[in-house]
N, C-alpha and C positions, 0 to 999 in steps of 0.2 A: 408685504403680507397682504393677502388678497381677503376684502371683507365681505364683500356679498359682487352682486352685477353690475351694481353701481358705481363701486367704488375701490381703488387701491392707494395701500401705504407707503411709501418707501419705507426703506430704514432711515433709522435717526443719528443725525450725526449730533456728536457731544462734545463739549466744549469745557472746560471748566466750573461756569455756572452757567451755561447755556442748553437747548435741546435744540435743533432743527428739525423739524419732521415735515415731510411734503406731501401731499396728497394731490392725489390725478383720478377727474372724475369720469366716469364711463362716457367717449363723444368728444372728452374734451383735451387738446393736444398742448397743453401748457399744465407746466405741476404747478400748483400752489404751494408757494413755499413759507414757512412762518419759525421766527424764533420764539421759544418760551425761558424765561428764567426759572432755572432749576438753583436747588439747593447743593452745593458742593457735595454733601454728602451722598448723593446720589448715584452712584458707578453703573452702569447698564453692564450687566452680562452681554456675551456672544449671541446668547442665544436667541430664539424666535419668542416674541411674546405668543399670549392666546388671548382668543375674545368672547369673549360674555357679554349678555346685556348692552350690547355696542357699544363697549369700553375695551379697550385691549388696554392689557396688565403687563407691564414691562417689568424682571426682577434684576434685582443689580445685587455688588458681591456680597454685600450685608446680610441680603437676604431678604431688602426694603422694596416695596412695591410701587410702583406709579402706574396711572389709569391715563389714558389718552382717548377724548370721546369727537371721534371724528368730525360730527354733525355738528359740535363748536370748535370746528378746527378757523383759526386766526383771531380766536378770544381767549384774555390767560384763563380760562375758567375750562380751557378744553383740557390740559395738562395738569394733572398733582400728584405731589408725592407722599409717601407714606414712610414717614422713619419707624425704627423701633418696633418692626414687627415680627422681627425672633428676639426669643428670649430664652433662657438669661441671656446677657450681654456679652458675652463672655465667646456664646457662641459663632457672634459675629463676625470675628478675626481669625473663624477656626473652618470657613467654610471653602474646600480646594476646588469644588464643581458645582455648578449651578445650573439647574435644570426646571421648567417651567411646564406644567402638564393638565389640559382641562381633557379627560376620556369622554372618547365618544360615546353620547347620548345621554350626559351626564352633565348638572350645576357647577359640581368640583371643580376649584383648583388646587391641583397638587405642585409641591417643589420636591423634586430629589436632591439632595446632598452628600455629597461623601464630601467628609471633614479630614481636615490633617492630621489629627492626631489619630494614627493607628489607620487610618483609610476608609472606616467605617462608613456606611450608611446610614441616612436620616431621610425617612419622610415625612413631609408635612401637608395641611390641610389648612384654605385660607379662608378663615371666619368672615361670617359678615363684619365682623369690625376688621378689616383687613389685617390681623395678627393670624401667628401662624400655629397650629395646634400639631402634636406630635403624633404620628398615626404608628401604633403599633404593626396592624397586621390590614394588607390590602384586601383582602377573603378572594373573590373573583376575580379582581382586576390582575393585570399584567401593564409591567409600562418599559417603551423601548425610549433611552434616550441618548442624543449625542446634541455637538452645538449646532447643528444645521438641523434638526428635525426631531420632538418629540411627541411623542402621542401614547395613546392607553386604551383601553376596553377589557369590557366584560369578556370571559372567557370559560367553557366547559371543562376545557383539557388539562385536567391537573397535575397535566406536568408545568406548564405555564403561568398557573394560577399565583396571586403573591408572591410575582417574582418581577423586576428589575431588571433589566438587559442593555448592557452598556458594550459600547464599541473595545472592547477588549479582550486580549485574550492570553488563552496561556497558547504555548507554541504554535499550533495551528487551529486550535478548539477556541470558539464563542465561550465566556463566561458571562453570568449574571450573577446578581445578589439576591439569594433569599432574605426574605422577610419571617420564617418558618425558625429558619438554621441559626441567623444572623451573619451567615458566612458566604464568600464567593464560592462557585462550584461552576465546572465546566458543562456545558448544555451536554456533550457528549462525550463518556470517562468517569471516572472517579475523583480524580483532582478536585481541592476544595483549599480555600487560606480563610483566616480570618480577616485579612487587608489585602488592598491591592498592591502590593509592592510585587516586583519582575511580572507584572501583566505587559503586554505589549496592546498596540493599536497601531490604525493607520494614520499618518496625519488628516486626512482627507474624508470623511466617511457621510455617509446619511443611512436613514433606516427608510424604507417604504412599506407600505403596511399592507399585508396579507391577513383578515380576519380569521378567526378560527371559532367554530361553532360549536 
């Protein structure tokens, strides 16, 4: 993950109670490498973290948060984690996708979830106390997400608007989730499920981002 001019992250390799994360500084042809002791409970998703306030926020499958602040990378104070920030508890063993989203020109972070049970959709919102608040309705925003790249923004086009867009589809049609409906529906058709069961995807995908005004 690339943080500004200066500086880049690798990914983190995980261990059972361990984190590895390397940092390579702009000039300099040796990564820095450091291990941190993580809590067991801590499972990192696939996914890309995003950075704020020169902390990148890693989410893992609970739905728990850890901050990594590069500028104390090789002190444990650069690495911590955060348990217990969805709630109830219940929800935690019910989450099948995990997705991590700060939109462009915007404080927020968001997490997408589709849960197991029924395939539904769950947005969330991360408090300053790093827990996680339930967002009913995005209003402007749109978010595309897969495990190699998510992102979001404001948007005029109401077709777009409070809607969720995930690498799936029905036969050959893009679907998303509204937030409106509560339902999937095909970007183009009438098709609509309340879950995603017999959606397809590719193994492989990313989204890149064409803004709409």
């Amino acid at each position: 993950t690339v943080i500004d001019q200066r500086y880049i992250v690798a990914g983190m390799d995980q261990r059972y109670n361990e984190t590895e994360i390397g940092v390579l500084k702009h000039g300099e042809d040796e990564w820095k490498i450091y291990i941190y002791e993580t809590p067991h409970k801590f499972q990192a998703t696939f996914g890309p973290p995003v950075l704020d306030g020169g902390l990148l926020y890693f989410l893992d499958l609970k739905g728990n948060i850890a901050t990594f602040d590069i500028s104390k990378h090789g002190y444990n104070l650069a690495w911590s984690v955060f348990t217990g920030c969805l709630k109830p508890r219940q929800l935690r063993k019910n989450i099948r996708e995990h997705y991590l989203i700060k939109p462009k020109g915007q404080k927020e972070i968001f997490a997408v979830f589709e849960m197991y049970s029924e395939r539904r959709v769950s947005v969330y919102k991360l408090s300053k106390g790093l827990s996680w608040e339930f967002v009913e309705d995005l209003g402007d925003k749109v978010f595309y997400v897969c495990r190699t790249s998510s992102f979001g923004y404001t948007t005029n086009v109401k077709s777009l608007a409070n809607k969720v867009f995930f690498p799936k589809f029905y036969r050959d049609k893009v679907m998303y989730y509204s937030l409106d409906t509560r339902r999937y529906h095909c970007f183009e058709g009438d098709y609509s499920s309340n879950n995603s069961n017999g959606l397809g995807g590719p193994r492989c995908v990313t989204w890149t981002s064409r803004e709409y005004s």
